[in-house]
C-alpha positions as CSV (number, residue, x, y, z in Angstrom):
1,X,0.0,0.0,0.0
2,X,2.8,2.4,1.0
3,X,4.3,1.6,-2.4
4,X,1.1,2.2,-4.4
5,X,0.8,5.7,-2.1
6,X,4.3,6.6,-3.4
7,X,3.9,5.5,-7.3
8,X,1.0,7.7,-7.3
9,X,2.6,10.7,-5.5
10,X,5.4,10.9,-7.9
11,X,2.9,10.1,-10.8
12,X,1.0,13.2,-9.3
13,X,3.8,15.4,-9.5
14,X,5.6,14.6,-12.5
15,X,2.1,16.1,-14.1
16,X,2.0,18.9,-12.4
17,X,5.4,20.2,-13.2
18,X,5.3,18.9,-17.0
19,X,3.3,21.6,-18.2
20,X,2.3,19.6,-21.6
21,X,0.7,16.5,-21.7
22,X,2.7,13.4,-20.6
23,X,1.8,10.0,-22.4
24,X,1.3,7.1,-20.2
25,X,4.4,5.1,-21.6
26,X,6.9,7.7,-20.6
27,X,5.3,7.7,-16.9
28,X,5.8,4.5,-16.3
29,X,9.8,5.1,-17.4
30,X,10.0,7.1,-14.1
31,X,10.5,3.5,-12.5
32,X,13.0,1.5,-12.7
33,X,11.9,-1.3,-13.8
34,X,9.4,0.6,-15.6
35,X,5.6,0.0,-14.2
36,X,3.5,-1.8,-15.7
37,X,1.0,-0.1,-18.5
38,X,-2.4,-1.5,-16.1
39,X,-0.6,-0.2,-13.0
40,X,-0.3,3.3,-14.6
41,X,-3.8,3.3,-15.8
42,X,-5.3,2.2,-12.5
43,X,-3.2,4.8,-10.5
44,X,-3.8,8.0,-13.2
45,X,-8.0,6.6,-12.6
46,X,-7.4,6.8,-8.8
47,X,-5.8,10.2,-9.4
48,X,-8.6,11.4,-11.6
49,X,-11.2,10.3,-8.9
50,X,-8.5,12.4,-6.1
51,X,-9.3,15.7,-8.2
52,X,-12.7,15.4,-9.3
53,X,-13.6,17.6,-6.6
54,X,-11.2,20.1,-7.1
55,X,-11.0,23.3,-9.5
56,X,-8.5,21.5,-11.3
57,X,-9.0,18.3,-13.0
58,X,-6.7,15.5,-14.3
59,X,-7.6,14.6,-18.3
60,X,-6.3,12.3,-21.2
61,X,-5.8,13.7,-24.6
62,X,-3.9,12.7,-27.9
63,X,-0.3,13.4,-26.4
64,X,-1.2,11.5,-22.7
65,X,-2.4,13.1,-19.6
66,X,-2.3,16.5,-18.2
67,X,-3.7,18.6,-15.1
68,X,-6.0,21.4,-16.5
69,X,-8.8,24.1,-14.9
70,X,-12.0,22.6,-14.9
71,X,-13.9,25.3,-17.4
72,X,-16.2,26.4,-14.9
73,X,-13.2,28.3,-13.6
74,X,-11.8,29.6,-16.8
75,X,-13.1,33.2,-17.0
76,X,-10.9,33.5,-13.9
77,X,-7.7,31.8,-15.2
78,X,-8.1,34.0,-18.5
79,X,-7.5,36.9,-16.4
80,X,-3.7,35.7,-16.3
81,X,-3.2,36.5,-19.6
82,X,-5.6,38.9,-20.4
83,X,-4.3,39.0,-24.5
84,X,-6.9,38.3,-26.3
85,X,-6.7,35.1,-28.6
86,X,-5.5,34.5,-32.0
87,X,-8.4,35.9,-34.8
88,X,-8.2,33.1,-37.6
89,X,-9.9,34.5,-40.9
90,X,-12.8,32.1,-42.4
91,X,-10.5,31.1,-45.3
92,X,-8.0,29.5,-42.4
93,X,-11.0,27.7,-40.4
94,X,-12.9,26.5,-43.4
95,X,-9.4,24.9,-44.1
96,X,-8.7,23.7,-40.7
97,X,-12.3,21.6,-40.8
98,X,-11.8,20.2,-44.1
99,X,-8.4,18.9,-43.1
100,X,-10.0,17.8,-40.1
101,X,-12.9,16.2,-41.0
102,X,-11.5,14.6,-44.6
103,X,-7.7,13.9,-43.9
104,X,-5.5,13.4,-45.7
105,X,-6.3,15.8,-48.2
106,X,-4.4,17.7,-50.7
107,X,-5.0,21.7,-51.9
108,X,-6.5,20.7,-54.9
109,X,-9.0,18.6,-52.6
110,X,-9.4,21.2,-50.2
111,X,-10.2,24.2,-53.2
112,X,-12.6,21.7,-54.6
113,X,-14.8,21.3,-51.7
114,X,-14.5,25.4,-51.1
115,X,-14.7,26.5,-54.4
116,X,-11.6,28.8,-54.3
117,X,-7.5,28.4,-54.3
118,X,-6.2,27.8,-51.1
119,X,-3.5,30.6,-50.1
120,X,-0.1,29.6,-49.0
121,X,-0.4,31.4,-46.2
122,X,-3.3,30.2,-45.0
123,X,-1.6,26.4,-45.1
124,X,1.3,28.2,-43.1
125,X,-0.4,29.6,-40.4
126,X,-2.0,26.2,-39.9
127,X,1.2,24.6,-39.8
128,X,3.0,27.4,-37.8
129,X,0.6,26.9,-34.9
130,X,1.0,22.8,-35.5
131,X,-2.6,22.4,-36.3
132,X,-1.6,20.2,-39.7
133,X,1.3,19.1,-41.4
134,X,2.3,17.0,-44.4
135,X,2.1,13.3,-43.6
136,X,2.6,11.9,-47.3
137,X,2.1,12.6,-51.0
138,X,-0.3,11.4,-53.5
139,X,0.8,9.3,-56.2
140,X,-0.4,11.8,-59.0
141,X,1.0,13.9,-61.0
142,X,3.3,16.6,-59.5
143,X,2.6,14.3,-56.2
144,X,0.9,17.1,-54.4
145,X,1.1,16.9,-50.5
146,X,-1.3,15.5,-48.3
147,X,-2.2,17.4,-45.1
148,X,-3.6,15.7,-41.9
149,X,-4.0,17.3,-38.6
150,X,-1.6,16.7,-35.7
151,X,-1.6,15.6,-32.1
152,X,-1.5,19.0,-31.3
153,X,-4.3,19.8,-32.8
154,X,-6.4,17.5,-30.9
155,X,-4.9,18.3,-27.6
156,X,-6.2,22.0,-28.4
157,X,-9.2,21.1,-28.7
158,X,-9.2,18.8,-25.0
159,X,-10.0,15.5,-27.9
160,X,-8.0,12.0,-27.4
161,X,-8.7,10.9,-31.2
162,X,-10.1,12.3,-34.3
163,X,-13.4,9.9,-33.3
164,X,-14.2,12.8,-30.5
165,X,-14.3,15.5,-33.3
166,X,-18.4,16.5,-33.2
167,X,-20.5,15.8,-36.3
168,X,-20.3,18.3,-39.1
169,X,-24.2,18.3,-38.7
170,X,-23.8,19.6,-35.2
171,X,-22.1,22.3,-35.7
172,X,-22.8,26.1,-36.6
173,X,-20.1,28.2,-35.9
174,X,-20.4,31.2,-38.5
175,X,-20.5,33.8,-36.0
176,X,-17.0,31.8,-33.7
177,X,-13.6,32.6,-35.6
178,X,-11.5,32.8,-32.6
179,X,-9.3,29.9,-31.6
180,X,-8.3,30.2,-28.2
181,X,-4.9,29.4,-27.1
182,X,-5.5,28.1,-23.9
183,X,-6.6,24.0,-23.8
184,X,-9.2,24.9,-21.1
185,X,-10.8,26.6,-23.8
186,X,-11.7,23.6,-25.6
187,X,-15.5,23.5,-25.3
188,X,-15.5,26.9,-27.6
189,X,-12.3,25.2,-29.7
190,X,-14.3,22.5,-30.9
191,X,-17.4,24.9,-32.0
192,X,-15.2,26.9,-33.9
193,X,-14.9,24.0,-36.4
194,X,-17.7,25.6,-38.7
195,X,-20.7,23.0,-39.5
196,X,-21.4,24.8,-43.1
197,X,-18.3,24.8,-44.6
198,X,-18.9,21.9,-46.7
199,X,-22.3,22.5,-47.8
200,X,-22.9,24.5,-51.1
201,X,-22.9,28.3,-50.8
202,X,-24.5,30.6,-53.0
203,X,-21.1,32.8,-53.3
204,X,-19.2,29.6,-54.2
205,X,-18.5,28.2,-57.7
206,X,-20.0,24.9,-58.8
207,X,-18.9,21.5,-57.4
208,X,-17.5,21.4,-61.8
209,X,-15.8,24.2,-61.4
210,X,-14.1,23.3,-58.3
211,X,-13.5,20.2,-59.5
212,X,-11.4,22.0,-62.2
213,X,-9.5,23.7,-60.4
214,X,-8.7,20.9,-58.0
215,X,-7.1,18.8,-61.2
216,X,-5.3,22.0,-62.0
217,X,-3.5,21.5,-58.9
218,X,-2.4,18.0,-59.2
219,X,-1.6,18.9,-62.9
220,X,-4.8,16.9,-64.1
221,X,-6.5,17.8,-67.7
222,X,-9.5,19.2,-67.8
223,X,-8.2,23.1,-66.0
224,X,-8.0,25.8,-67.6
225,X,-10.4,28.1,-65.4
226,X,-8.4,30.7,-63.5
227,X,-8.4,30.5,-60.1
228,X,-9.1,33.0,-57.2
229,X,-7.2,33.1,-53.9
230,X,-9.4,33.6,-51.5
């Protein structure tokens, strides 16, 4: 028992001095030998159940297991850093959820479910914040790069797999552009993946003409219609 007091305890504090999400693997390499993978989950459970009455609360998410402020509390942990967070423009979150929600996707794929060319800059600032990155290329012409969101990304958003993601039919987001930086945030995160992006819009080309535009891309016949960054 005094043993199982003391796993936990160090368990407890290498997570609250991390900072970042600590996978369950690399706890149980604190030990020498290293613990077993049940052990760690049964003692992180107990932990969880330790907290649950507390402000702060212990959570799993796509990188492993971190202490965070329970949202109820986050208006008051926002006044730390009173910044306000990162605007994204619609062109960068329509993006972000197409990636999301279709991976792995190329431009051209992306531009034919929008209806416009994807900016480079908008795929930079979504890899700059580590939101996607290139995981592979298609076997076409040109082999254009295929784009898939990272673990990051998910542990943003408070998410332990891409299964957690809400359904496109769920969501309607027009009026939330904001990504918050804080992971406490991620109730608002996930809502800020917008639920129309894929439909049809009436300021959007044609599914044909987006379709030519994405075989321009990947160096396809049947382009020749120029295309507008948007």
């Amino acid at each position: 028992m005094d043993e199982l007091k003391e796993i936990k305890g160090i368990l407890e504090a290498a997570l609250l001095v991390a900072g970042e999400p600590v996978a369950a693997p690399q706890l149980a390499r604190l030990f020498e030998p290293a613990l077993e993978a049940e052990l760690v989950r049964r003692v992180l459970d107990d932990l969880r159940t330790d907290w649950s009455d507390s402000a702060v609360e212990l959570v799993q998410v796509a990188s492993g297991w971190r202490f965070q402020g329970k949202p109820a509390i986050q208006d008051y942990l926002d006044r730390l850093a009173p910044e306000k967070p990162l605007r994204y423009s619609r062109a960068v979150m329509e993006t972000l959820a197409i990636i999301a929600y279709q991976q792995p996707v190329t431009r051209g794929d992306i531009e034919a479910i929008r209806g416009v060319a994807v900016s480079t800059n908008v795929v930079k600032t979504l890899e700059d914040r580590q939101w996607v990155e290139v995981v592979g290329h298609r076997e076409t012409p040109g082999r254009p790069a295929l784009y898939a969101t990272t673990k990051t990304f998910l542990d943003d958003l408070g998410l332990r797999s891409l299964s957690e993601l809400p359904p496109l039919a769920e969501l309607d987001a027009s009026h939330l552009l904001e990504m918050p930086d804080a992971p406490n945030q991620a109730a608002e995160a996930r809502l800020a993946l917008a639920g129309p992006i894929l439909a049809p819009s009436p300021d959007r080309p044609d599914n044909a003409a987006a379709e030519r535009r994405a075989a321009a891309d990947r160096g396809e016949p049947g382009a020749g219609t120029p295309q507008v960054v948007h």
